[in-house]
C-alpha positions as CSV (number, residue, x, y, z in Angstrom):
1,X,116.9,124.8,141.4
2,X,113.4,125.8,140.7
3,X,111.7,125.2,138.1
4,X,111.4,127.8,135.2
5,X,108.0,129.4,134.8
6,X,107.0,128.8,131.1
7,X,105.1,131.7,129.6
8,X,102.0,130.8,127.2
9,X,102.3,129.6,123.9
10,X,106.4,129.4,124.3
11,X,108.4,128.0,121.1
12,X,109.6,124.2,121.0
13,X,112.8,125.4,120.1
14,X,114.0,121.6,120.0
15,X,111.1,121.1,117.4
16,X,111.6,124.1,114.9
17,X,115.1,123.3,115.0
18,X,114.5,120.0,113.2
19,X,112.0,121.6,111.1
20,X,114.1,124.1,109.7
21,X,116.4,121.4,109.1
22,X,113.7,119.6,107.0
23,X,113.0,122.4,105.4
24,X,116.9,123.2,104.2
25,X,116.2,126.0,106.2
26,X,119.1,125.2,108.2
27,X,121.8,124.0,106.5
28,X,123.0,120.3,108.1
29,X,124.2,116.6,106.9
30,X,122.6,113.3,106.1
31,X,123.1,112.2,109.9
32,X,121.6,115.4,111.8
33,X,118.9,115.2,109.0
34,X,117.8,111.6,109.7
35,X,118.6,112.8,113.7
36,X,116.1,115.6,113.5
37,X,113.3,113.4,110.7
38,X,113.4,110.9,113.5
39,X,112.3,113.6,116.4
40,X,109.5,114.5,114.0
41,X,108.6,111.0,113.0
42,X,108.4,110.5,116.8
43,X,106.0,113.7,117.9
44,X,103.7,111.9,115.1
45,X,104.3,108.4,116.2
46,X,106.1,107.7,119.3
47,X,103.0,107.4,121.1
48,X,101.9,104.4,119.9
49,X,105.6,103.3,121.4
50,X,104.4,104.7,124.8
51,X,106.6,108.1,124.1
52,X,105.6,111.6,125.2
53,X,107.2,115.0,124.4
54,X,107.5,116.7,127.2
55,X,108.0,120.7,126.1
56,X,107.7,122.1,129.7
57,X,110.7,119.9,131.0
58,X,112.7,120.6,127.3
59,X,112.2,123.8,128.2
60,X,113.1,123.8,131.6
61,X,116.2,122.5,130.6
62,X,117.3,124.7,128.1
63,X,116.3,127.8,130.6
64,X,118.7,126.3,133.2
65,X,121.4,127.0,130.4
66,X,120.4,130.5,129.7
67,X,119.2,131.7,133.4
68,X,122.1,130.1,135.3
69,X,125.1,129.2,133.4
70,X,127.5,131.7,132.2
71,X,130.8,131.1,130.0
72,X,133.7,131.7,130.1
73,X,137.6,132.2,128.4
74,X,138.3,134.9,125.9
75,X,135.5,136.9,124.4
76,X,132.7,134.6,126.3
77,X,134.0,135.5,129.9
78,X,131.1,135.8,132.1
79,X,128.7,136.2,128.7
80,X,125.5,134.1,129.7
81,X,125.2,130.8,127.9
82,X,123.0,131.7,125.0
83,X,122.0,128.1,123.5
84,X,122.2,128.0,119.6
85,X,119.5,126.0,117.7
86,X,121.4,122.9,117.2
87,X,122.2,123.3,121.0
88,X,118.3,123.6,122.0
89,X,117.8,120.5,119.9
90,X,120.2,118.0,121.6
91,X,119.0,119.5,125.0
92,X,115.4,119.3,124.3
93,X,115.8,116.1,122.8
94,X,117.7,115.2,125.7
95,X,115.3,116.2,128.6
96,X,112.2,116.4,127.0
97,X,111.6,112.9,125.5
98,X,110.2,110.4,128.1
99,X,109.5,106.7,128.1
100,X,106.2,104.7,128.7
101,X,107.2,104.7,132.4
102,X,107.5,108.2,133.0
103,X,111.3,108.9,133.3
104,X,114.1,110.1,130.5
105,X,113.7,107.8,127.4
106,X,117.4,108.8,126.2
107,X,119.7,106.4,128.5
108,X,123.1,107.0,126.1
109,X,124.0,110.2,124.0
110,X,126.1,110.5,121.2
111,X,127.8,114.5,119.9
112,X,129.8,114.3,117.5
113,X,130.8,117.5,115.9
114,X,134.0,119.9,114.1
115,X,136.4,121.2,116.9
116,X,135.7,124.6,118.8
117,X,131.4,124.2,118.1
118,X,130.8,124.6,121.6
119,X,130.7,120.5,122.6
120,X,132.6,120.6,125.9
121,X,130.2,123.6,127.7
122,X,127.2,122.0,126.4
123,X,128.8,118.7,128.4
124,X,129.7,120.5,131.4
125,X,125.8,122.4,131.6
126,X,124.3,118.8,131.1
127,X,126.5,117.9,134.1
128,X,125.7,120.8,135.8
129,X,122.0,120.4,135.5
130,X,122.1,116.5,136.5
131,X,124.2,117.9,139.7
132,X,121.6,120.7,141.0
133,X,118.2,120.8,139.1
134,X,117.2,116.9,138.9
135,X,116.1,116.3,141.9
136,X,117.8,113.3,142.0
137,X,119.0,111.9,145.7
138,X,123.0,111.5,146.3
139,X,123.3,112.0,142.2
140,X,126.7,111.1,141.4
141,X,127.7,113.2,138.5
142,X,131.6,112.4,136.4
143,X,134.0,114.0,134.0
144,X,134.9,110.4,132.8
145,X,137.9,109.5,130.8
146,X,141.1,107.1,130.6
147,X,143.5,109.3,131.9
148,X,143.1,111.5,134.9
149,X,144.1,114.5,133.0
150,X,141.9,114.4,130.4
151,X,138.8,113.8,132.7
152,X,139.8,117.0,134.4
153,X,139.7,119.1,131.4
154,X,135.7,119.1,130.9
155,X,135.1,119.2,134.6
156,X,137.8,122.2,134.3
157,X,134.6,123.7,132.4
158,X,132.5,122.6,134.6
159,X,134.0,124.8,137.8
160,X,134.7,127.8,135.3
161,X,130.7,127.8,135.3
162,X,130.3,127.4,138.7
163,X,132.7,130.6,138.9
164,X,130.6,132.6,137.0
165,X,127.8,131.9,138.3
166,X,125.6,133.7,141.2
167,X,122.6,131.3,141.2
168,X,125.7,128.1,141.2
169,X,127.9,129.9,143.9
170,X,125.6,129.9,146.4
171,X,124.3,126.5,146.3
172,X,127.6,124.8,145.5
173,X,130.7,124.1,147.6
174,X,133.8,123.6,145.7
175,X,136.6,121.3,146.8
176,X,140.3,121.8,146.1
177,X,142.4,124.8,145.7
178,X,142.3,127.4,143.0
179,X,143.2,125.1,139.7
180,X,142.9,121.9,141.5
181,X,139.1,121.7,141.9
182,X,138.4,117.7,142.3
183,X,135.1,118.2,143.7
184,X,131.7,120.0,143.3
185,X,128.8,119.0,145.8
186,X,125.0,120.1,146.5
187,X,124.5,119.3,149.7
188,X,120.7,119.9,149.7
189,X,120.6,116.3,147.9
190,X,124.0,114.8,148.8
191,X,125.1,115.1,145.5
192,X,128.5,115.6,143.9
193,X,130.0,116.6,140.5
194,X,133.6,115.3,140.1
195,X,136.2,113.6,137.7
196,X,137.1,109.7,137.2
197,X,138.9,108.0,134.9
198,X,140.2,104.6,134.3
199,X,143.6,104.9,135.9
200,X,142.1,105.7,139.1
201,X,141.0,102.0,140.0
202,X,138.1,103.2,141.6
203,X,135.0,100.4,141.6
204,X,131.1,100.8,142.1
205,X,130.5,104.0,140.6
206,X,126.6,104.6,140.2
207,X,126.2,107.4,137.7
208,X,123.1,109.7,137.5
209,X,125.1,111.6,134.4
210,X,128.2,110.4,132.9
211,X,130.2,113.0,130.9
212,X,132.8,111.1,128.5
213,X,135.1,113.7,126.5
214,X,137.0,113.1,123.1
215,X,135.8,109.4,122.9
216,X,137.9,109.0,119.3
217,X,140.7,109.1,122.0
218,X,139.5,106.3,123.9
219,X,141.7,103.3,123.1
220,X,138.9,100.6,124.3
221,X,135.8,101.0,125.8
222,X,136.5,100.3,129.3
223,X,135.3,104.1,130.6
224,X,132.1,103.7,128.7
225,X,131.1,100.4,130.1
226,X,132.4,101.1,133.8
227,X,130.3,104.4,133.4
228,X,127.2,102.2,131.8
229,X,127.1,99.5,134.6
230,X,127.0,101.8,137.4
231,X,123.8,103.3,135.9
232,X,121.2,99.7,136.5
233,X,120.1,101.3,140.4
234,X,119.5,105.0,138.4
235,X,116.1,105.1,136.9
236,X,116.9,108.2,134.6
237,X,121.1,107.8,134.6
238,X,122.8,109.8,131.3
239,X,125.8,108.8,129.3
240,X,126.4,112.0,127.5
241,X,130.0,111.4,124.8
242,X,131.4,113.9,123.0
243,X,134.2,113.6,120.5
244,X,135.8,114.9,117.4
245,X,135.4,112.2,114.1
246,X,138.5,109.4,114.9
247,X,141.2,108.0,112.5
248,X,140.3,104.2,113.4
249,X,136.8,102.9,113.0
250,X,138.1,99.9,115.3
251,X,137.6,102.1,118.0
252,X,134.9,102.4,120.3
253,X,134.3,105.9,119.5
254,X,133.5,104.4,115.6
255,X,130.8,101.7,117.0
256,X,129.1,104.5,118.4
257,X,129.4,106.9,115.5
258,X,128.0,103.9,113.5
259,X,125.4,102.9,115.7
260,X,124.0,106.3,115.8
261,X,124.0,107.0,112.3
262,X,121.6,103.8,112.0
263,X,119.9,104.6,114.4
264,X,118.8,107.6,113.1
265,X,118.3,107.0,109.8
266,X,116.3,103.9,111.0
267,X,118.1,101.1,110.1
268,X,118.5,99.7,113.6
269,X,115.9,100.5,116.5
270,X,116.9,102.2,120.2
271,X,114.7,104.0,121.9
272,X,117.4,104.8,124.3
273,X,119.8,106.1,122.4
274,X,120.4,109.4,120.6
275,X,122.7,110.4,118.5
276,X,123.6,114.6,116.9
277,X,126.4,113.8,114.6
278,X,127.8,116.2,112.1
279,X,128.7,115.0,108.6
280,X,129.2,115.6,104.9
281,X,127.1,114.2,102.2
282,X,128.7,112.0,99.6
283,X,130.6,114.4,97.3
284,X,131.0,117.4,99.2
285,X,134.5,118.4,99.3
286,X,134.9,121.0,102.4
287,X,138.4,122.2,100.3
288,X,136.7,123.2,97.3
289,X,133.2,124.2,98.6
290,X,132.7,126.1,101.5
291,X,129.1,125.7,101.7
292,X,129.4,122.5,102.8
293,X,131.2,124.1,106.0
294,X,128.2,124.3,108.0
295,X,127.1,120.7,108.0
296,X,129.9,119.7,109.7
297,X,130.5,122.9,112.2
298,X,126.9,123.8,113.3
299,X,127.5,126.7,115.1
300,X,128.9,128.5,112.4
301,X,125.6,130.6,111.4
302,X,126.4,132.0,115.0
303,X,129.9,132.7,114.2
304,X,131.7,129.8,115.8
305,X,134.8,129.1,115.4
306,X,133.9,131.5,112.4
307,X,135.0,131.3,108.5
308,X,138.1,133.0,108.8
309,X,140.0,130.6,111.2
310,X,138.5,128.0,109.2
311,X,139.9,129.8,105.9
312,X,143.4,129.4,107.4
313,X,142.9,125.9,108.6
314,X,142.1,124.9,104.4
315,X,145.1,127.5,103.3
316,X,147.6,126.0,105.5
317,X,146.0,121.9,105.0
318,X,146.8,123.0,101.3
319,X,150.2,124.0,101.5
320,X,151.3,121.4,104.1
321,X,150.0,117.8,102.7
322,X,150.6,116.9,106.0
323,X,147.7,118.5,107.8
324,X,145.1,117.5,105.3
325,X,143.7,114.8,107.0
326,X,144.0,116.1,110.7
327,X,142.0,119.7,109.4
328,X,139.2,117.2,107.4
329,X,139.0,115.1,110.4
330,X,138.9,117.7,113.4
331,X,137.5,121.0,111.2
332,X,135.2,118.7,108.8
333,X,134.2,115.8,110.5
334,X,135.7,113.1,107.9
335,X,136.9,109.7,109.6
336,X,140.5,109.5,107.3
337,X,140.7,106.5,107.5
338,X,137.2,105.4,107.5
339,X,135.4,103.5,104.6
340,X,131.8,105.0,104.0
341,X,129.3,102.5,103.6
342,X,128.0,101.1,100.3
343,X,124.2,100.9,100.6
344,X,122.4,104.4,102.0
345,X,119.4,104.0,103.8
346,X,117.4,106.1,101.7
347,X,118.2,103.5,98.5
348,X,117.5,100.6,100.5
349,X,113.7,101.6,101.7
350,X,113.2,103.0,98.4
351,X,113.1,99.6,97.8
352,X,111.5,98.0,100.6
353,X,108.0,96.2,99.9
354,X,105.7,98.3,102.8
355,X,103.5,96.3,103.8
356,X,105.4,93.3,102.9
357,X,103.6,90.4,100.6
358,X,103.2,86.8,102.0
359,X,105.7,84.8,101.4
360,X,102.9,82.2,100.0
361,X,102.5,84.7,97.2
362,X,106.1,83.6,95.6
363,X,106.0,80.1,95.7
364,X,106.7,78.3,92.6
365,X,108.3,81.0,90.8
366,X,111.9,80.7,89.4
367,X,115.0,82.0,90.7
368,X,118.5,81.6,92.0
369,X,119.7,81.8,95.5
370,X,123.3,82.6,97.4
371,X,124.4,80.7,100.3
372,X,126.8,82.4,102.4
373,X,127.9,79.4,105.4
374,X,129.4,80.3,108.6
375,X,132.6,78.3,109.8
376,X,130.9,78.0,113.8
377,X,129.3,80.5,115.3
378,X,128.9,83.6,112.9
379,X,125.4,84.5,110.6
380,X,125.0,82.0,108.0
381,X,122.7,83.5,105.1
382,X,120.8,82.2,102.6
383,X,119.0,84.4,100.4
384,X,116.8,83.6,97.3
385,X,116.6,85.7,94.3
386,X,113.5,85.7,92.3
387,X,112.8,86.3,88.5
388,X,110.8,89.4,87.2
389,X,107.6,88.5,86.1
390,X,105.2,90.3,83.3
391,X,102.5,90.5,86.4
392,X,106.0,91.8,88.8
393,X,108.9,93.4,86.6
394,X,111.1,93.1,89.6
395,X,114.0,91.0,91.8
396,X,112.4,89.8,94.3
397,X,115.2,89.3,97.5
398,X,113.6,86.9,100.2
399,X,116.4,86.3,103.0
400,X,116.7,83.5,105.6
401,X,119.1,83.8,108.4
402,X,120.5,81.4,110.9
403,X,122.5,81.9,114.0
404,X,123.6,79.2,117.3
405,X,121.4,79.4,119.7
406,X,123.6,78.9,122.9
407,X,124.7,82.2,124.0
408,X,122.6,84.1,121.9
409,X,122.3,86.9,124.9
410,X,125.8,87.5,125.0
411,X,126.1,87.9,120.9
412,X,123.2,90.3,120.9
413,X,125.0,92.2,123.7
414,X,128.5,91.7,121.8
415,X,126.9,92.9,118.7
416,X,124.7,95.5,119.9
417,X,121.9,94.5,118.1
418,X,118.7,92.7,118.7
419,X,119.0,88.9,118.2
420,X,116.3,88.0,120.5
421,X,114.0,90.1,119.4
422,X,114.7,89.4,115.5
423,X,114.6,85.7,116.6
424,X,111.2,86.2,118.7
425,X,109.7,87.6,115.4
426,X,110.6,85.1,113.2
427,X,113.6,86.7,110.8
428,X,116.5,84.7,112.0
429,X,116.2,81.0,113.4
430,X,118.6,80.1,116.5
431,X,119.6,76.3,116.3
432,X,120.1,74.5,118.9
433,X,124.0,74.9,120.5
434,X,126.9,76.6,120.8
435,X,128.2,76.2,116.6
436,X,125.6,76.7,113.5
437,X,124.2,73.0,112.8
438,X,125.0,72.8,108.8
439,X,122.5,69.7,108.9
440,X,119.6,72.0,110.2
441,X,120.6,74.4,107.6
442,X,121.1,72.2,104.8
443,X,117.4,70.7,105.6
444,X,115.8,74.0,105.7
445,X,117.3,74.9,102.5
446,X,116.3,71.6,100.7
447,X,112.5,72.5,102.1
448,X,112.9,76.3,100.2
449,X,114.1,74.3,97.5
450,X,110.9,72.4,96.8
451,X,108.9,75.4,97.2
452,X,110.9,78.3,95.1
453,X,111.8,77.1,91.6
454,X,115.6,77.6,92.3
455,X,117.9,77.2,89.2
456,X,121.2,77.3,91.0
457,X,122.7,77.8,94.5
458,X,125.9,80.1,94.0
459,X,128.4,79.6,97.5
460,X,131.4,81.1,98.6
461,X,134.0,78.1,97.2
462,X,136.0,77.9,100.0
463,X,133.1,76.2,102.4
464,X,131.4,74.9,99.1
465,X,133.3,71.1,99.6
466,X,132.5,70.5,102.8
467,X,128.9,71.2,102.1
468,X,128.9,69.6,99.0
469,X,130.1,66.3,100.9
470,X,126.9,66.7,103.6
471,X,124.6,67.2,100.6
472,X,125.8,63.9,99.4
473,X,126.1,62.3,102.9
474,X,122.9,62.8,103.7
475,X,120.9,62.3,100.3
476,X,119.5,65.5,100.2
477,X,118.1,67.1,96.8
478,X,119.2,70.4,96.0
479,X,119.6,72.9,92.5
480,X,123.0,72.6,91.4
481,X,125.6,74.4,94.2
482,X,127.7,76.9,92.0
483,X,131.4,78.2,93.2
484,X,131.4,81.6,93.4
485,X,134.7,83.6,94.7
486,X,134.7,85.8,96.8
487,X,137.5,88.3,95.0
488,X,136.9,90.5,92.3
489,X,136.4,88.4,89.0
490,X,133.2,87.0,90.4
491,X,132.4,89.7,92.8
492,X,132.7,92.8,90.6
493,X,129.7,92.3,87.9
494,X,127.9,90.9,90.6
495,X,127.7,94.1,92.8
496,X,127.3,96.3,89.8
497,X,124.3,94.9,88.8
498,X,122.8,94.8,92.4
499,X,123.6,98.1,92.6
500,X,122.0,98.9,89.4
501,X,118.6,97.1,90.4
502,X,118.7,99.0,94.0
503,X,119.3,102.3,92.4
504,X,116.6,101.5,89.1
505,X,114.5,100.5,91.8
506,X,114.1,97.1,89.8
507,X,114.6,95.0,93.4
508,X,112.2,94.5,96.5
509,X,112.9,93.5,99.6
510,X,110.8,92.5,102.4
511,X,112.0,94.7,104.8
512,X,113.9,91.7,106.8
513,X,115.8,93.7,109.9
514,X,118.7,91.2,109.4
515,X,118.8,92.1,106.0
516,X,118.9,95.9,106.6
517,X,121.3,95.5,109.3
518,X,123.3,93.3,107.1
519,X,123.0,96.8,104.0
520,X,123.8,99.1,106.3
521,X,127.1,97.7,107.5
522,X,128.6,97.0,103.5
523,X,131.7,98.4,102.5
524,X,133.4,97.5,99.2
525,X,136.9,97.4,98.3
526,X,138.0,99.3,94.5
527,X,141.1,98.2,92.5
528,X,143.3,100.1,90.3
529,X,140.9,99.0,87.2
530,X,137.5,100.1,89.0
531,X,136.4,97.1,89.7
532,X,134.6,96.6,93.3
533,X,133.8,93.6,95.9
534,X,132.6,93.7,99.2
535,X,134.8,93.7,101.7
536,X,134.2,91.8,105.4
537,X,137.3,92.6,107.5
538,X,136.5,96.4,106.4
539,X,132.7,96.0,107.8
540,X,131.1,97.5,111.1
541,X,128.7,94.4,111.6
542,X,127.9,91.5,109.6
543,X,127.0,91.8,106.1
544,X,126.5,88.1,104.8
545,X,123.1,88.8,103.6
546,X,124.0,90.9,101.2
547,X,127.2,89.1,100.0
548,X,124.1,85.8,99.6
549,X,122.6,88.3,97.8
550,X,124.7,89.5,95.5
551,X,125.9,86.4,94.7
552,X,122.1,85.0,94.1
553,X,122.3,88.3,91.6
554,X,125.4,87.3,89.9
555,X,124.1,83.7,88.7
556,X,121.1,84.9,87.7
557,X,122.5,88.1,85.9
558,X,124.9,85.4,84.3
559,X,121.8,83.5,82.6
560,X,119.6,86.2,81.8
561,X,118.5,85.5,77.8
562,X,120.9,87.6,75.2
563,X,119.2,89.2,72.4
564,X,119.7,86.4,69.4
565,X,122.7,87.7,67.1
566,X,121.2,86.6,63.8
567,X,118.2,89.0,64.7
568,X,120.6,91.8,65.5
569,X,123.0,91.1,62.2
570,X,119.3,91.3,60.0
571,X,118.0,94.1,61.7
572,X,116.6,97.4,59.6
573,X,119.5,99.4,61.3
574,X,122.2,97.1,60.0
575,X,120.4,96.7,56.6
């Protein structure tokens, strides 16, 4: 296809979309906020990174959507594709954003938004676009699913566009009879659009776009990764997924809706990745205030699926108990079954030291640390806790972390976060072999020891004996180790009062990765009584540097000086 012409001065539309959303101009949620603060961080920044914002070819994307794509079914038959703002972002974004080497810096997308927002055409006109104005050679474009049937229903969108189309019909050829389409090629470049799914036990695809539909119904990610290993030979290959919110956040479709969401907000860094996903802040309630609608269904200001069929989705949800969750989670974007994380991002670099101190600075001050052992092969944490001083009035948090060195490649691949690169800079240390050498970790903590003033070392009980006996095995001098349990009695007072120093702002942190990672992947457990304890069978990722750190909090919250109760009895207000 040729390229679009762009007239002088022409509107970023990709841009003022996320500034309108800055600017509560635009009504969105915390996740397409930190999506579109990120975009604007990056016109500012990315350069330094090697990135370049490319508005003619964000442009010349989103005009291949209005100039040749048309849509199609009910009131939108044969109506061109007019791209909403949020539309224009995730397509600008998309195309416009390149890499230090000149090609596509977005390798994987992520769309997650309400049902009936317009998520399947945008799919099919990304495929569309990959198929016939790329210019990529023998581009092998998919509909990608587990079932066949289900990968047939976006590239079912797919050929309704290609019906509509003039500018389409006359460069594509269409295989299959009228319903059974299986095939679209462009034979100028050897290309072809088509379906795949897993059940097809086909090998060797080679992706130049991958379109996965309704991931939160993927039971494992098998179509993602076949889809992602076929696009190494592709120098600019696309994984585009779009889904509804899910039930189970052990799903594939949750990793991704969790990865985003820190990858936006800035908690973990990928380049590569991008992520629109559509969310309601903590305490909205989309049955009680419709305002909060729009977050979560941001095409709604256009009039889709429109307030009245949403209306009746909330009237009937209340009068059948058993719809609630399916209209929250398909019409409002809440996982039902999904526990929000404790930490937000915005708390935890409000309290990030920027630029961080020296470490030298600290030593010899007094504190308490928490200890958090691995059995073989997970994150062991240790994390020191030190005492406000009249020169500092805050907690100062200063985390070490410790992993096996022995297949640290695969764990950072497992994981899908950056080991090597977090061991490279110095915030985790990989021992030698495949299981975490307690000897290693036990010297390196003895050496902390002699520099930090440490009162006590509280540990998780259950590992404390063992490592109790290879303290006393090996003659090493350490602060007293303290049991601390892991359940609510010692747990409860404990994360209160770390929350309380994070929200009073009374707690630094240097700004550790691990250690944000770690934050960003909390989620507590609640009892009938309101007590709390973090949870890590419930968790995304690992979080043992915050449970170290809460329990460095707890002992030292437990020996902070009491006001004298003589003084109190004599005061003037008791007379």
């Amino acid at each position: 296809m040729p390229k679009k012409t762009l007239q002088p001065n022409i509107s970023d539309r990709a841009t003022e979309y996320a500034r309108s959303v800055i600017a509560a101009q635009i009504v969105a949620g915390p996740d397409i906020r930190a999506a579109c603060q990120r975009h604007l961080n990056d016109l500012a920044q990315g350069s330094k990174r090697g990135l370049c914002w490319d508005l003619e070819a964000a442009q010349h994307a989103i005009g291949f959507f209005e100039d040749v794509l048309c849509l199609n079914g009910g009131q939108f038959e044969g109506k061109p594709f007019e791209v909403l703002p949020w539309q224009a972002f995730v397509i600008g974004c998309l195309f416009g954003w390149k890499g230090a080497d000149g090609f596509r810096r977005f390798r994987v997308a992520y769309v997650e938004t309400a049902k009936g927002s317009g998520k399947s055409p945008l799919a099919a006109g990304v495929g569309l676009f990959g198929l016939t104005a790329d210019n990529e050679p023998r581009a092998e474009v998919y509909a990608a699913a587990t079932k066949k049937d289900q990968a047939q229903i976006l590239f079912r969108d797919a050929v309704a566009m290609y019906d509509q189309s003039p500018a389409l019909a006359k460069r594509l050829t269409v295989s299959g009879s009228k319903g059974k389409e299986w095939n679209l090629a462009y034979n100028k470049t050897s290309s072809f659009f088509r379906p795949i799914s897993a059940d097809d036990g086909q090998s060797g695809p080679r992706p130049h776009m991958a379109l996965l539909d309704e991931i939160h119904e993927h039971k494992n990610a098998n179509v993602v990764e076949m889809m992602r290993a076929g696009t190494k030979s592709r120098e600019q290959a696309l994984i585009f997924m779009i889904t509804n919110s899910g039930t189970d956040k052990r799903t594939v479709c949750w990793d991704y809706h969790d990865y985003g969401s820190k990858v936006c907000a800035g908690l973990l860094k990928d380049d590569s990745f991008f992520a629109f996903i559509c969310s309601l802040d903590l305490g909205d309630d989309p049955f009680k205030d419709e305002r909060c609608w729009y977050k979560v269904n941001p095409s709604l200001q256009n009039g889709i699926p429109g307030l009245k069929y949403l209306r009746e989705q909330v009237t009937q949800a209340r009068g059948m108990p058993s719809k609630e969750a399916l209209v929250r989670r398909l019409n409002f974007c809440e996982w039902t079954e999904a526990s929000a994380p404790w930490i937000s991002g915005e708390v935890w670099f409000n309290c990030e030291e920027n630029p961080p101190i020296p470490l030298e600075h600290f030593y010899g001050r007094s504190g308490t640390a928490g200890l958090d052992l691995s059995s073989t092969q997970d994150l062991t944490a240790f994390v020191v806790a030190l005492d406000p001083t009249p020169e500092d009035p805050v907690t100062r948090l200063i985390p070490y972390f410790w992993l096996p060195g022995d297949g640290l490649h695969d764990k950072a691949d497992k994981d899908r976060v950056p080991y090597l690169a977090w061991r490279d800079a110095g915030h985790l240390e990989a021992l030698p072999g495949r299981a975490v050498d307690k000897l290693a970790v036990l010297n390196r903590i003895a050496a902390l020891a002699s520099v930090f003033d440490l009162r006590e070392i509280a540990c998780d009980r259950w590992r404390l004996e063992d490592f109790q006996q290879l303290v006393e095995r090996e003659g090493v001098s350490l602060p007293p180790l303290v049991p601390f349990g892991q359940g609510f009695k010692d747990m409860a007072p404990a994360v209160d009062e770390f929350e309380r120093m994070l929200l009073d702002r009374r707690m630094k942190h240097n700004g550790n990765p691990v250690m944000t990672w770690c934050a960003a992947n909390v989620v507590l457990m609640t009892d009938p009584a309101g007590n709390r304890k973090i949870v890590k069978e419930r968790a995304t990722g690992r979080v043992d540097g915050i449970v170290a750190g809460v329990m460095a909090v707890g002992v030292m919250s437990k020996h902070e000086p009491e006001e004298d109760l003589d003084d109190f009895i004599n005061s003037p207000i008791i007379g």
